[in-house]
C-alpha positions in Angstrom: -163.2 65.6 23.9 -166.5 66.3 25.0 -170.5 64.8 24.0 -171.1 67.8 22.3 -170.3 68.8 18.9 -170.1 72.0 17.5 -173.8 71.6 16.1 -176.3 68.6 16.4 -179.0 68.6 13.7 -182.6 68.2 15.5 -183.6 64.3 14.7 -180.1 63.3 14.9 -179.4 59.6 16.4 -176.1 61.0 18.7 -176.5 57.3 20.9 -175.8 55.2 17.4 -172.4 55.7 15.6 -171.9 56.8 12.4 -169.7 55.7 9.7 -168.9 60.3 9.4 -168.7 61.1 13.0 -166.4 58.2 13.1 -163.9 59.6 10.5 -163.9 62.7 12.1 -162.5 61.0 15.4 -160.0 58.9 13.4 -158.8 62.6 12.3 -158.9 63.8 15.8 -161.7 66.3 15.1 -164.4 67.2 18.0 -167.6 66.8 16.3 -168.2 62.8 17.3 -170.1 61.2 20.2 -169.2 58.4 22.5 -171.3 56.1 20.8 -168.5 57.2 17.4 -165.5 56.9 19.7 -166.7 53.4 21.2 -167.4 52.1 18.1 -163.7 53.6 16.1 -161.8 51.8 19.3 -163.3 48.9 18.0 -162.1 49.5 14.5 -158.5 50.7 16.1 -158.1 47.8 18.5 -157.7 45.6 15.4 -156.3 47.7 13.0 -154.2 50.6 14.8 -153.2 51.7 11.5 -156.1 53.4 10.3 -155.8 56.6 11.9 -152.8 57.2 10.2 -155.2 55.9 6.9 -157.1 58.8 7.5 -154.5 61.6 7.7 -153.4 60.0 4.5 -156.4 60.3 2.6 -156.9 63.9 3.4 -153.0 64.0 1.9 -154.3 62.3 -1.0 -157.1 64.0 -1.5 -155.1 67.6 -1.5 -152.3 66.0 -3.8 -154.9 65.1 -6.3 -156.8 68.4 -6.5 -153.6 70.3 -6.6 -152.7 67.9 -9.7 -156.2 68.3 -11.1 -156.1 72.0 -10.8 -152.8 71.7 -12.7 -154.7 69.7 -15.8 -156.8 72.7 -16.2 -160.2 71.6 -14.1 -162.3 74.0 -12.4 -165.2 72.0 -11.7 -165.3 69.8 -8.9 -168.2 67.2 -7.3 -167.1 65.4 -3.9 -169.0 62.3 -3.5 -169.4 61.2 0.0 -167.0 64.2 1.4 -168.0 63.6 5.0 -167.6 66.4 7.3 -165.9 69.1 6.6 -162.3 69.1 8.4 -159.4 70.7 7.2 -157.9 70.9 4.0 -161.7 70.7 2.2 -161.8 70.2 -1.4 -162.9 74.0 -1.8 -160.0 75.3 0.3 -156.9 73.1 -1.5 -159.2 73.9 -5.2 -159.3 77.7 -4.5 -155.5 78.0 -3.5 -155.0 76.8 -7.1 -157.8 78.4 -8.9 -159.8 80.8 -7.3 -162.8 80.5 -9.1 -162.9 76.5 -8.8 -166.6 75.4 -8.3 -167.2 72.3 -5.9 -170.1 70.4 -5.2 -169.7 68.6 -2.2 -172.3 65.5 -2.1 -173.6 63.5 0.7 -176.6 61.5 1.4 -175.7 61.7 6.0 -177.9 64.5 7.8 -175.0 65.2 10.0 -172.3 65.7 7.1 -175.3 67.7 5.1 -175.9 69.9 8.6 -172.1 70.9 9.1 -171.3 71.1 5.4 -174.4 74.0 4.8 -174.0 75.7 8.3 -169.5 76.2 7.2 -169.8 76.7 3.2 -173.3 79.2 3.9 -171.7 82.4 2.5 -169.4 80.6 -0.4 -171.1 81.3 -3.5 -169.0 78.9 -5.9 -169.5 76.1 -3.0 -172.7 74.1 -2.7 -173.7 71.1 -0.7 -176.5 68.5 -1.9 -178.0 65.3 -0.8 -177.3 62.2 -3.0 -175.8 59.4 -3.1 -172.9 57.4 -5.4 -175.4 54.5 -5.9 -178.1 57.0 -7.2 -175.8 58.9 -9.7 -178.1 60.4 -11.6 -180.1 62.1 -9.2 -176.5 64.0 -8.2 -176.0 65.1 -11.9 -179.6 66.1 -12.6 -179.2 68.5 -9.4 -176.0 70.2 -10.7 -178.0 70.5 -14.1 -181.2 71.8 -12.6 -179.5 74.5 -9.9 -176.8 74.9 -12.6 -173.8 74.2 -10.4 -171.8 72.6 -12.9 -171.2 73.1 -16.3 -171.2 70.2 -18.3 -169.8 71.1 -21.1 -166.6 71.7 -20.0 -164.8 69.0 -18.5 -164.7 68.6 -14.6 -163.2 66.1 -11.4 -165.5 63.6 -10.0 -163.7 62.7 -6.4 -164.9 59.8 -4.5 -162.8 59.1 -1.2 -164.4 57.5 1.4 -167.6 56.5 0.4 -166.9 53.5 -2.1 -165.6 51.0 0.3 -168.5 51.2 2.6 -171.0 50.1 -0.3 -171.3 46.7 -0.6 -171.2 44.2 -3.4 -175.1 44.0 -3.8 -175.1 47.2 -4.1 -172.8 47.0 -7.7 -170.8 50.2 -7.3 -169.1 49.5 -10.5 -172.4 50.2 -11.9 -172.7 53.5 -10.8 -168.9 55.0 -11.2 -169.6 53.2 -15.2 -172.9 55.2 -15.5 -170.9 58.7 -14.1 -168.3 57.8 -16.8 -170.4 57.6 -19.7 -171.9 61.0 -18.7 -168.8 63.1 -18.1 -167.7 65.3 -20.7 -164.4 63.7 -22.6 -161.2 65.7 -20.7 -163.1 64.6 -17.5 -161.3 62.7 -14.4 -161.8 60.4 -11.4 -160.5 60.6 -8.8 -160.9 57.9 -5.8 -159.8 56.0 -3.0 -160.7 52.3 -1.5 -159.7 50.7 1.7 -158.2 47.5 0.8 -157.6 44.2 2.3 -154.3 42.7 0.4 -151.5 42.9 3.2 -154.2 42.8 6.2 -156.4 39.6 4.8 -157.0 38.9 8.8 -158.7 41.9 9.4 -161.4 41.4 6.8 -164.0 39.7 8.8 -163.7 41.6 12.1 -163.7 45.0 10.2 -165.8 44.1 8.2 -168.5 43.3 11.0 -167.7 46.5 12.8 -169.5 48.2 10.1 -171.7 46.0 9.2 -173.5 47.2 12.3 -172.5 50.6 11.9 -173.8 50.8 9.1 -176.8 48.0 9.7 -176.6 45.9 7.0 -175.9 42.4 8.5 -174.6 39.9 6.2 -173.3 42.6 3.4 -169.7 42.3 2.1 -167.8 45.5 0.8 -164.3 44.3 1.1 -162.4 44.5 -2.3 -157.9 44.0 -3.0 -156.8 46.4 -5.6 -157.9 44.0 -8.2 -161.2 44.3 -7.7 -160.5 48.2 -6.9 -159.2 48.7 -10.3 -162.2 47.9 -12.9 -163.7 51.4 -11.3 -161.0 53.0 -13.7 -162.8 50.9 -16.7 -162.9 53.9 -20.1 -160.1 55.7 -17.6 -156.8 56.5 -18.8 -154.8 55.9 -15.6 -152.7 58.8 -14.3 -148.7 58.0 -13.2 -148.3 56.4 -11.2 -151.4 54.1 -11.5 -153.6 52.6 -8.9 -150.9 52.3 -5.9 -150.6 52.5 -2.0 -151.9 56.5 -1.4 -148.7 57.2 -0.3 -146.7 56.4 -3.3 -149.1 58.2 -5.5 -147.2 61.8 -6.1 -146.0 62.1 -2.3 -144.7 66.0 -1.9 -141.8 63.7 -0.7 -141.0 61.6 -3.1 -138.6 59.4 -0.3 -142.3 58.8 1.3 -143.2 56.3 -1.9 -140.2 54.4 -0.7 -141.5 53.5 2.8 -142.0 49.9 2.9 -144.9 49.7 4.9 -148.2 47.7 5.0 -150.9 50.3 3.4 -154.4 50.4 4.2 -155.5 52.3 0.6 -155.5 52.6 -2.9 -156.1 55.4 -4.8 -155.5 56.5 -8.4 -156.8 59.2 -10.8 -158.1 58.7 -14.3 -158.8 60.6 -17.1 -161.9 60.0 -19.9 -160.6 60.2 -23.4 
C-alpha cells in the first residue's frame, strides 16, 4: 500500500482522514492515505470485527439489488455510495437488468472525483452531489437532469451513510420526507451499524469519528430499535430487519452462524 491513490482531486485534505478513504482500507482497496489507515487501526484495534462488517455490506448490498431487480425495479439512487470498489450498484443492477438506471449520490469530493472519472462513459450511470439530510435537493436533481423517472417505482439504497449522522441531525426526518415522495411500489433499502452485542465499544468508536468526522460531542449510535422506525409507511421484506448476514445469505447455513454482528439491514416496500 502506497500514499498515492489512483487519483487525488486538487484541494483534497490527503493528511486528514476520511470517513470514505477509510472504508476503502477496511475493504482492502488502494485509494486511502496514512492519515485513513492510522485512523481505521484505531477503529480496528477496538473492534477487529469491522473489516469483515465491510465485506458484508458489500454482500448485502449485491443480495438486495439482485432481490430488487427480481421485484421488477430498474431505477436505482445510492445514497452515500462511497467509492467505487467492486461489486458497484451499477455492475450487480446491470447483470440483472441491463438497462437499470443508478444514481449514485454523495456529498465527499473524493468519492464524487473517483465516482465521475470510473462511470464517465456509462450513459444510464450518473453521479451527483447531495446529501441524505438535504433530500430534496437529490430528488429535484434527478427531476431536473431527468435521471429518474418518477412515475414508475424505483430503490432508494442507503448503506453506509446513516450511521455516521448524528441524532441532531434527525435522520428519521429525512428517510420519512424520501418516503412520502416515492412513487407507491417504491423500496428502501439500508444498513446501520449497531451497538446491541458490542455496548463497550460505543463510546471509543464513537469518538474515533467524532474527530473523523469533526463533530465533537455528536452521538449517532443507535440498537436496532432505534434502527427500525426508518422503515415507518415500509412494508418490511422477509426476513425483517436482522443481522446482514441472515438477511437472504446465498448460503442459507450463513444465517445460522451464531456470531456477534456489527449491522442491520432490511428492505421495505411503500404500499
Amino acid at each position: 500500500m502506497t500514499d498515492t491513490p489512483r487519483r487525488v482531486p486538487t484541494g483534497v485534505d490527503t493528511t486528514a482522514p476520511n470517513v470514505a478513504r477509510m472504508n476503502d482500507y477496511f475493504l482492502g482497496g488502494k485509494d486511502n492515505f496514512a492519515a485513513d489507515r492510522e485512523a481505521a487501526d484505531q477503529v480496528l484495534a477496538i473492534a477487529p470485527g469491522i473489516k469483515e462488517m465491510a465485506e458484508e455490506i458489500r454482500d448485502f448490498l449485491g443480495r438486495t439489488v439482485r432481490y430488487l431487480a427480481s421485484q421488477g425495479i430498474r431505477q436505482f439512487i445510492d445514497i452515500g455510495a462511497g467509492l467505487p470498489t467492486q461489486r458497484n450498484t451499477h455492475e450487480v443492477a446491470r447483470s440483472q437488468v441491463p438497462d437499470a438506471r443508478v444514481v449514485y449520490v454523495d456529498a465527499d469530493p473524493v468519492v464524487l472525483s473517483h465516482a465521475r472519472a470510473i462511470l464517465v462513459d456509462s450513459a444510464r450511470t450518473s453521479v451527483l452531489e447531495g446529501d441524505i439530510i438535504r433530500p430534496a435537493e437529490i430528488l429535484a436533481a434527478c427531476r431536473e437532469q431527468e435521471l429518474i423517472d418518477f412515475g414508475r417505482p424505483l430503490a432508494v439504497l442507503v448503506f453506509t451513510a446513516l450511521h455516521f449522522i448524528p441524532h441532531s441531525d434527525d435522520p428519521f426526518k429525512s428517510v420519512a420526507w424520501l418516503r412520502d415522495e416515492l412513487p407507491a411500489g417504491s423500496y428502501l433499502a439500508l444498513s446501520h451499524a449497531v451497538f446491541d452485542t458490542h455496548p463497550d465499544a460505543v463510546d471509543p468508536i464513537e469518538d474515533i469519528y467524532r474527530a473523523v468526522l469533526r463533530r465533537p460531542g455528536e452521538n449517532a449510535a443507535r440498537t436496532r430499535e432505534e434502527v427500525l422506525p426508518f422503515f415507518d409507511g415500509f412494508e418490511l421484506a422477509d426476513p425483517g430487519l436482522v443481522y446482514i448476514h441472515q438477511w437472504r445469505p446465498d448460503n442459507p447455513l450463513k444465517a445460522q452462524v451464531p456470531k456477534k454482528g456489527w449491522t442491520v439491514g432490511g428492505v421495505g416496500r411503500k404500499l
